[in-house]
C-alpha positions in Angstrom: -9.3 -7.7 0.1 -11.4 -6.7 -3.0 -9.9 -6.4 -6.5 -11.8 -2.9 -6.8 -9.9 -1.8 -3.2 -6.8 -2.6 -4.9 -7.3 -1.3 -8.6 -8.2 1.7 -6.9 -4.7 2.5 -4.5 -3.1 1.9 -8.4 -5.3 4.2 -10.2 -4.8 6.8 -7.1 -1.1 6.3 -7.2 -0.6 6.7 -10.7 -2.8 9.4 -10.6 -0.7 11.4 -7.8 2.9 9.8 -8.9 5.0 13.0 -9.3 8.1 15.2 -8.0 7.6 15.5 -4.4 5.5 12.9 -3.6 8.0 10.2 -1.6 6.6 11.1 2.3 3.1 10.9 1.0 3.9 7.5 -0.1 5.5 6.2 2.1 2.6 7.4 4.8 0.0 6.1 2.2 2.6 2.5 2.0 2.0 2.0 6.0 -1.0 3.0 6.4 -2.5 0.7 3.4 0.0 -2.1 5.0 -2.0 -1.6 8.6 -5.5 -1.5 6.9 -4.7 -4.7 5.3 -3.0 -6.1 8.5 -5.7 -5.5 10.4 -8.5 -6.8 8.0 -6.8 -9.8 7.8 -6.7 -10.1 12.0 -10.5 -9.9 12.0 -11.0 -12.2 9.5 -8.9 -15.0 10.7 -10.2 -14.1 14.5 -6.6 -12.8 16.0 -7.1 -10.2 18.8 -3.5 -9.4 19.5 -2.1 -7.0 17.0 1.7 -8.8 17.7 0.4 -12.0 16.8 -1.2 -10.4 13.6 2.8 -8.4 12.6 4.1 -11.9 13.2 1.5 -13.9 10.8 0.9 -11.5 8.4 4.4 -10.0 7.7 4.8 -7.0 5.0 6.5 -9.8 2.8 3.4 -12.2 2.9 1.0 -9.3 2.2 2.5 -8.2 -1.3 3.4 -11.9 -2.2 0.6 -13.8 -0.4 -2.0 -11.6 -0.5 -1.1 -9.4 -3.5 -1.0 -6.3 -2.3 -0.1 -3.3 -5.0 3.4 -2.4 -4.2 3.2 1.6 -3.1 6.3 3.2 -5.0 8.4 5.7 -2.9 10.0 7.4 -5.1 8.6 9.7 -8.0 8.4 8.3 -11.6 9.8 11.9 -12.9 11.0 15.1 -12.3 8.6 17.9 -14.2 4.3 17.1 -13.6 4.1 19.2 -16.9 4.9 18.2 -20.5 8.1 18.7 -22.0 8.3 21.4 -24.6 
């Protein structure tokens, strides 16, 4: 995975952290997890997709493979400044 592809899913995230943004997350946390899953099949040549859940568990991609950690919960309450 490229540093740019991953500097990017920060910059988005920070970008987009607010209120009610936990099911967007944690739709944008598996489907990044997949992506990465199945990149990592192809390149080490595994065709089965079990095969690739059991090698390449979620715990292996963030520690492993350094994958950005998707937050699920928002950062704060109010997208607006405080007066």
């Amino acid at each position: 995975m490229t540093l740019w592809v991953l500097s990017a899913l920060r910059g988005w995230v920070g970008y987009f952290h607010y209120r009610n943004s936990s099911k967007a997350f944690n739709r944008l946390k598996f489907h990044v997890e997949a992506r990465v899953r199945t990149h990592l099949r192809k390149r080490h040549k595994i065709k089965s997709r079990a095969a690739g859940f059991t090698r390449f568990t979620n715990r292996s991609l963030y520690e492993k493979y350094g994958l950005y950690k998707v937050p699920t919960t928002a950062g704060w309450l109010k997208a607006h400044a405080v007066r």
